[in-house]
MITORPA-504964 format. One record per residue (C-alpha): x, y, z; residue number from 0. Coordinates in steps of 0.1 Angstrom, whole numbers, plus 2048, in hexadecimal, padded with zeros to 3 digits. Layout:
REM residues N
<kolmar xx="X" yy="Y" zz="Z" pos="NUM"/>
...
//
This chain:
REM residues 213
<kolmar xx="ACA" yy="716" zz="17B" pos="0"/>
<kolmar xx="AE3" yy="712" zz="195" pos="1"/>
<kolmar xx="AF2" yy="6EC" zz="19C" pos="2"/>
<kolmar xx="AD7" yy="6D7" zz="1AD" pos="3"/>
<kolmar xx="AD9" yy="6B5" zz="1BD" pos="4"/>
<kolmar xx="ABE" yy="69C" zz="1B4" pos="5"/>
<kolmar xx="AB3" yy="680" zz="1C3" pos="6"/>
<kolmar xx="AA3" yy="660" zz="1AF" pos="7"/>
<kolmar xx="A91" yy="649" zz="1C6" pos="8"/>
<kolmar xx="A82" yy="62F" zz="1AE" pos="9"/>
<kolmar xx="A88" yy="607" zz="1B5" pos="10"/>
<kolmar xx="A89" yy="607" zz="18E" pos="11"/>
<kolmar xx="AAC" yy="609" zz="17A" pos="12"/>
<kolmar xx="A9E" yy="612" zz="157" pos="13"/>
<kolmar xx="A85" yy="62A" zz="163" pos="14"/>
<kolmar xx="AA0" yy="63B" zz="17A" pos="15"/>
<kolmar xx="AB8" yy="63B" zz="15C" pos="16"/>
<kolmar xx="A9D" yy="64F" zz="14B" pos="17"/>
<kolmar xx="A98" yy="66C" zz="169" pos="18"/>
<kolmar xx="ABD" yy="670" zz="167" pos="19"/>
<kolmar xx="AC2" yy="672" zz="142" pos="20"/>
<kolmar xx="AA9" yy="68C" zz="141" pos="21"/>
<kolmar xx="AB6" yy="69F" zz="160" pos="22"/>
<kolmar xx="AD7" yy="6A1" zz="151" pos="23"/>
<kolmar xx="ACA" yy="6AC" zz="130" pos="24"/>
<kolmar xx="AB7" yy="6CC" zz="13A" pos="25"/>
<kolmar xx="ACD" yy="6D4" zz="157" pos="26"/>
<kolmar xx="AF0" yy="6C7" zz="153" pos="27"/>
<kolmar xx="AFE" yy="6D7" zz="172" pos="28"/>
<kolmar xx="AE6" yy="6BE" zz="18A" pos="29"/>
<kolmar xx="AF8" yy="6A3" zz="19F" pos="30"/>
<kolmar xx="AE1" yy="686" zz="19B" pos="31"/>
<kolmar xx="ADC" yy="66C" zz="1B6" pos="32"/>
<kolmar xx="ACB" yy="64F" zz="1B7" pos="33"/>
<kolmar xx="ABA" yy="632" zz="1D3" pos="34"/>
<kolmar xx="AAA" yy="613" zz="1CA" pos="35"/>
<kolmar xx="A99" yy="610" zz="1EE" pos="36"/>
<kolmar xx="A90" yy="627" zz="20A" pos="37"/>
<kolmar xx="AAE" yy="61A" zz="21D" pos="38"/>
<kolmar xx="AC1" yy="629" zz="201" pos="39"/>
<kolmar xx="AAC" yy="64B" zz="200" pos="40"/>
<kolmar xx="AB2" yy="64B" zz="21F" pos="41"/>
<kolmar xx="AD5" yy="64C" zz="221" pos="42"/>
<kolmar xx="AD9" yy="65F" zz="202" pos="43"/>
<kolmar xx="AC4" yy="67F" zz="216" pos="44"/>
<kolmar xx="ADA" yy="67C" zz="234" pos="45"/>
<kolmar xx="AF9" yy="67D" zz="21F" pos="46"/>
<kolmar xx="AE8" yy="697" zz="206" pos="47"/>
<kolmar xx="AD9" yy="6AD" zz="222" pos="48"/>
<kolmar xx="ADD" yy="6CB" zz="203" pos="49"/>
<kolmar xx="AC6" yy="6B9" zz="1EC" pos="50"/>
<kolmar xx="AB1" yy="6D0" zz="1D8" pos="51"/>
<kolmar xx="A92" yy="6B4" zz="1CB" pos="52"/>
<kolmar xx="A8D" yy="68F" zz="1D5" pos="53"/>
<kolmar xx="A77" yy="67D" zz="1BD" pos="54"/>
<kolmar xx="A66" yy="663" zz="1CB" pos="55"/>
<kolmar xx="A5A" yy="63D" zz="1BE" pos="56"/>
<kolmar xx="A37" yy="63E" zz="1CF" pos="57"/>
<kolmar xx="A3A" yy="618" zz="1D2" pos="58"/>
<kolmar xx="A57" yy="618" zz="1DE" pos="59"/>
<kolmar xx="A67" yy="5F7" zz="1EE" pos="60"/>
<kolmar xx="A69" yy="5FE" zz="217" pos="61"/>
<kolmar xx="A50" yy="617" zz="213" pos="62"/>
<kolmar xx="A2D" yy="614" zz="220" pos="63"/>
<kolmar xx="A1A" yy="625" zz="205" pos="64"/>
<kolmar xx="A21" yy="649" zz="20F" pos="65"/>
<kolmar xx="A34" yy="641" zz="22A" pos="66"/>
<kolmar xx="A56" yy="64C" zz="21D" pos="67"/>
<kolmar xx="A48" yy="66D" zz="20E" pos="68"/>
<kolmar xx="A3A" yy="676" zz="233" pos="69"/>
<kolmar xx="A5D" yy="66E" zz="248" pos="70"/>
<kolmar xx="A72" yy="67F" zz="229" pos="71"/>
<kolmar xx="A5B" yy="69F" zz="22F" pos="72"/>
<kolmar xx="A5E" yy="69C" zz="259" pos="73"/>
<kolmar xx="A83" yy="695" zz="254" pos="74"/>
<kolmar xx="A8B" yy="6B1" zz="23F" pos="75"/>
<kolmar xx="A6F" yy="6C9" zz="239" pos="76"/>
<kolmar xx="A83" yy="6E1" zz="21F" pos="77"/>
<kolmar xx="A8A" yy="6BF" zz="20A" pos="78"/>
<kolmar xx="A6E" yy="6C0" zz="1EA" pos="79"/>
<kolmar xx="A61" yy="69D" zz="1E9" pos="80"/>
<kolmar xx="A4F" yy="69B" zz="1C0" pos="81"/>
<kolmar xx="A3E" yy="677" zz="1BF" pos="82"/>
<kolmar xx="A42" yy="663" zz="1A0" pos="83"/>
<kolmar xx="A26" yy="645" zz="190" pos="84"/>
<kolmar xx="A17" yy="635" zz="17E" pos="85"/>
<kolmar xx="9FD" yy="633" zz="18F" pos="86"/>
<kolmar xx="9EE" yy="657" zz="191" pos="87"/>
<kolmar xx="9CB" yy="650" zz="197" pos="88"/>
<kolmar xx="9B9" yy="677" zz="1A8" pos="89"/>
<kolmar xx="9B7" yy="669" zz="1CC" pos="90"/>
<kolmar xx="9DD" yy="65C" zz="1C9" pos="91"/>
<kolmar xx="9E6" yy="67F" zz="1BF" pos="92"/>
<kolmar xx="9CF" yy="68E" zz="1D9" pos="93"/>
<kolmar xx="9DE" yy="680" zz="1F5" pos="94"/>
<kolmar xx="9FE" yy="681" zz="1EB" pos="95"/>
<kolmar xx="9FB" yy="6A9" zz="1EC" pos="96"/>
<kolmar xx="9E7" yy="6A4" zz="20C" pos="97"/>
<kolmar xx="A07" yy="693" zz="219" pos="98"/>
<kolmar xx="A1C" yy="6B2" zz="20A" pos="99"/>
<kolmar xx="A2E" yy="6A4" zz="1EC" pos="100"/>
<kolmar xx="A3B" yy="6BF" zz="1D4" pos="101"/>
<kolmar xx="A28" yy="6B3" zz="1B8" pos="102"/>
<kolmar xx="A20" yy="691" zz="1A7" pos="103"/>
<kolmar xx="A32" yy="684" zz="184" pos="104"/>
<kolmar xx="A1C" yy="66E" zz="173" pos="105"/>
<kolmar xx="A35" yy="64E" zz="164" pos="106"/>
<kolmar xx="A23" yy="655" zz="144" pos="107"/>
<kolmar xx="A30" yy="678" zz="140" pos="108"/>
<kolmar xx="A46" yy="686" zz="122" pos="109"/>
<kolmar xx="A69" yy="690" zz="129" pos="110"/>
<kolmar xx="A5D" yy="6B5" zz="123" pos="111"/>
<kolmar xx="A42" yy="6B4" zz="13F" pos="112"/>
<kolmar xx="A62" yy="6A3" zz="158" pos="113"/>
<kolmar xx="A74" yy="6BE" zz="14E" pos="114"/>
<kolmar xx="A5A" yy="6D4" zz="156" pos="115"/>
<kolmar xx="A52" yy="6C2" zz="173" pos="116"/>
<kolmar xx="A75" yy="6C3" zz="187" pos="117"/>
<kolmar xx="A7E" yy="6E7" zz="17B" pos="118"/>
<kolmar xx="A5B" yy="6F1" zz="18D" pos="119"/>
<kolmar xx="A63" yy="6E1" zz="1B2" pos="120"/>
<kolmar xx="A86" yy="6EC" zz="1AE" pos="121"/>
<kolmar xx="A76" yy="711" zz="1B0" pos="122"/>
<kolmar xx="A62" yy="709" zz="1C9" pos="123"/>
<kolmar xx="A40" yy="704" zz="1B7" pos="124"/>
<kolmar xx="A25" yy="6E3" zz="1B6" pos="125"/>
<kolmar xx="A26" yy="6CE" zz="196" pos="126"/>
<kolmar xx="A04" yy="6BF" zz="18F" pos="127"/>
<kolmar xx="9FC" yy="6B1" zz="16E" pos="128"/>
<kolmar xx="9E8" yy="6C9" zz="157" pos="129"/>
<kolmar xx="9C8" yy="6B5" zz="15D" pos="130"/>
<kolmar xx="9CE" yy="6B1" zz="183" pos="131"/>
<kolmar xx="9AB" yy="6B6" zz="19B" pos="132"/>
<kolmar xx="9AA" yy="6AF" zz="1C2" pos="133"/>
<kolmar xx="992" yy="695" zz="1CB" pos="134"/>
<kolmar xx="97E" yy="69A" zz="1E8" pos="135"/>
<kolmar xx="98B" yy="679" zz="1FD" pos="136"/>
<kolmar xx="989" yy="677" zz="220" pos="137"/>
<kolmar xx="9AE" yy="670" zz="22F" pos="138"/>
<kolmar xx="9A7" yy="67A" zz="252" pos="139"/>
<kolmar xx="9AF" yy="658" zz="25E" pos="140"/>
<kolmar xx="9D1" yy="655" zz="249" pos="141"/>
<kolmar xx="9DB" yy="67B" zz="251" pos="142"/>
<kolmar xx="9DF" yy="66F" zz="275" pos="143"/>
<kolmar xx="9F0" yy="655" zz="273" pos="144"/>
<kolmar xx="A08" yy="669" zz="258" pos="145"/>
<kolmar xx="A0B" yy="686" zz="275" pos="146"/>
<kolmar xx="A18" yy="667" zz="28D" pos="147"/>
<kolmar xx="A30" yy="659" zz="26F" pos="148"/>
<kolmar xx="A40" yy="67C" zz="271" pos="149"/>
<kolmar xx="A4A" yy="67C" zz="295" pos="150"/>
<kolmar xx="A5B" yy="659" zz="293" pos="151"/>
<kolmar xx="A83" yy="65A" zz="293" pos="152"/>
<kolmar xx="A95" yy="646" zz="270" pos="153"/>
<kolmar xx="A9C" yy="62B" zz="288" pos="154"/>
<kolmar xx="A76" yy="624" zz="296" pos="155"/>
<kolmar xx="A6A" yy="62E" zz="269" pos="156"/>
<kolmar xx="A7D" yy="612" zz="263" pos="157"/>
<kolmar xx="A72" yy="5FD" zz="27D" pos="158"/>
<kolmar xx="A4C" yy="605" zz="274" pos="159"/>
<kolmar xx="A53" yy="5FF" zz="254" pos="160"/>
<kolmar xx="A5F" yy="5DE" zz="254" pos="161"/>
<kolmar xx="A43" yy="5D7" zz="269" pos="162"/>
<kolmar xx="A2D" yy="5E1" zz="254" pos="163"/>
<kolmar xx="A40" yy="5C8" zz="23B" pos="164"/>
<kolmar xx="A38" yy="5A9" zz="254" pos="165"/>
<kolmar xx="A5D" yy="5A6" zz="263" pos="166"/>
<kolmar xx="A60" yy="59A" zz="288" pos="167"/>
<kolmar xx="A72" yy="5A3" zz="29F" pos="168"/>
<kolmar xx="A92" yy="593" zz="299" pos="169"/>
<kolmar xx="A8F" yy="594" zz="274" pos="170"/>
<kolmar xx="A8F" yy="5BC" zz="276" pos="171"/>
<kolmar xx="AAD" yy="5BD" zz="291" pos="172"/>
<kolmar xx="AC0" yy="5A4" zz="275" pos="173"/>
<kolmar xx="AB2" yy="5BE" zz="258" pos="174"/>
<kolmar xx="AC0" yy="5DE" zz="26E" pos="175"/>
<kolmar xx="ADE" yy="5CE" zz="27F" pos="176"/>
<kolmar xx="AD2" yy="5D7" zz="2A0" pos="177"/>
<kolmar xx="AC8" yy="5BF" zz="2C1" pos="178"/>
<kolmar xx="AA4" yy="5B5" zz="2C5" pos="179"/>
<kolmar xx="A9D" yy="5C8" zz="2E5" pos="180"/>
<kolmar xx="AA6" yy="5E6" zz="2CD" pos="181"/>
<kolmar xx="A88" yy="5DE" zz="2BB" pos="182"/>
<kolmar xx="A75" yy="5D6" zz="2D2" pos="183"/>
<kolmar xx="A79" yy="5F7" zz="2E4" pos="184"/>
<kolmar xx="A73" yy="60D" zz="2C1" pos="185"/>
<kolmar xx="A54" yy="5F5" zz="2BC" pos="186"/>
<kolmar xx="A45" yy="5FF" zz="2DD" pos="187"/>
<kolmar xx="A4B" yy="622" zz="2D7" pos="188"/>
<kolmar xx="A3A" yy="61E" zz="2B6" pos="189"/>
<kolmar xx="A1D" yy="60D" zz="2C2" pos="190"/>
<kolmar xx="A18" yy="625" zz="2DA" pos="191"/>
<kolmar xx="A19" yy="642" zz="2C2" pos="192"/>
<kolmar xx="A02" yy="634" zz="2AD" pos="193"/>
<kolmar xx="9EC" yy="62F" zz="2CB" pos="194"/>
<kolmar xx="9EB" yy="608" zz="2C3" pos="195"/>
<kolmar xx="9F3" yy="5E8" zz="2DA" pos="196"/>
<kolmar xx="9FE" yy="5CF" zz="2BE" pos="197"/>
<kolmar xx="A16" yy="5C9" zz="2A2" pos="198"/>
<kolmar xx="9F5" yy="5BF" zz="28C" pos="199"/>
<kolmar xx="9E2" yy="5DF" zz="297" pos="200"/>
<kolmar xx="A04" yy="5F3" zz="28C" pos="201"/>
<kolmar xx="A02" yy="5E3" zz="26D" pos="202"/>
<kolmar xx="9E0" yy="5ED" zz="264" pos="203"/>
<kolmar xx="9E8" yy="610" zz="270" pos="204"/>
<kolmar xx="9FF" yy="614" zz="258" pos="205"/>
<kolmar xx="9EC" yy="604" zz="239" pos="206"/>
<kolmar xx="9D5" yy="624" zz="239" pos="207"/>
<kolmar xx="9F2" yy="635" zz="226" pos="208"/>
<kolmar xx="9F7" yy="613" zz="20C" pos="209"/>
<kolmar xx="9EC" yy="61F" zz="1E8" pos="210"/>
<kolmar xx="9E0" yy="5FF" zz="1DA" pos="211"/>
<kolmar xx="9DE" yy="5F6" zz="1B4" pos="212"/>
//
């Protein structure tokens, strides 16, 4: 298989130790990269535009449940996203496809089924584990919210998202090294997106994509 670049997204140093030592075992050729946050993924994709796989931490920190997976795919739509948890409940799988991950790694799979696993959304195909069904959950609600995610520029993502975090205002300007009126102004445009008139009424927008334990 020709040389691949990989990106780890996983706040966790041991567990993205274990990704890489695995990538580099069964394809030695792969450049492996790796972000502790989504302000690292983030920068990582725009310097990496040629990345061939992103696998993603589903909790994430700075991501709003699948809030990262649904700006990566907007952002770049030839990218392959693969969730990774531990938490890989039917209806957290579900929607995650819904949302148009690549596929889902389970934290509890064996090196083989990574293996497995990466090779497949390198190709192009969906990785599922073996015992994988879709639930039939309603996600109407979440889907539009996730279709108004998509249309927000990395400037007014990160502003939503620390948001969504309980930053104000000046807090987030400090956080993004930009001047409050700058915030203000992606806020409004974010409000108005999500068809909403308050920072609290954005925030509970955007907990319909939160997985919660």
């Amino acid at each position: 298989m020709r040389e691949h670049t990989i990106i780890i997204a996983d706040d966790h140093p041991l567990f993205r130790a274990a990704l890489s030592q695995v990538i580099s075992t069964d394809l030695p050729d792969a450049i492996v990269l790796e972000a502790e946050d989504v302000d690292a993924l983030q920068q990582q994709v725009a310097q990496h535009p040629e990345a061939a796989l992103v696998l993603l931490d589903l909790h994430m920190p700075g991501a709003q449940g699948f809030s990262s997976l649904i700006h990566l795919r907007a952002c770049y739509p030839a990218l392959p996203v693969m969730m990774v948890s531990a938490d890989a409940a039917p209806d957290v799988l579900t929607r995650a496809l819904r949302h148009g991950a690549a596929g889902f790694l389970p934290k509890s799979c064996s090196m083989e089924q990574i293996s497995d696993a990466i090779r497949a959304a390198l190709v192009g195909e969906r990785w599922m584990p073996q015992d994988f069904e879709p639930v039939d959950i309603d996600t109407e609600g979440e889907q539009a919210v996730a279709h108004i995610l998509a249309t927000l520029t990395p400037q007014q993502f990160r502003v939503a998202t620390l948001i969504s975090q309980g930053l104000l205002n000046k807090q987030i300007a400090y956080e993004m090294s930009v001047t409050e009126a700058t915030v203000k102004a992606h806020a409004t445009e974010i409000y108005r997106k999500l068809g909403v008139s308050s920072r609290t009424q954005a925030v509970l927008a955007l907990q319909q994509l939160e997985v919660r334990c």
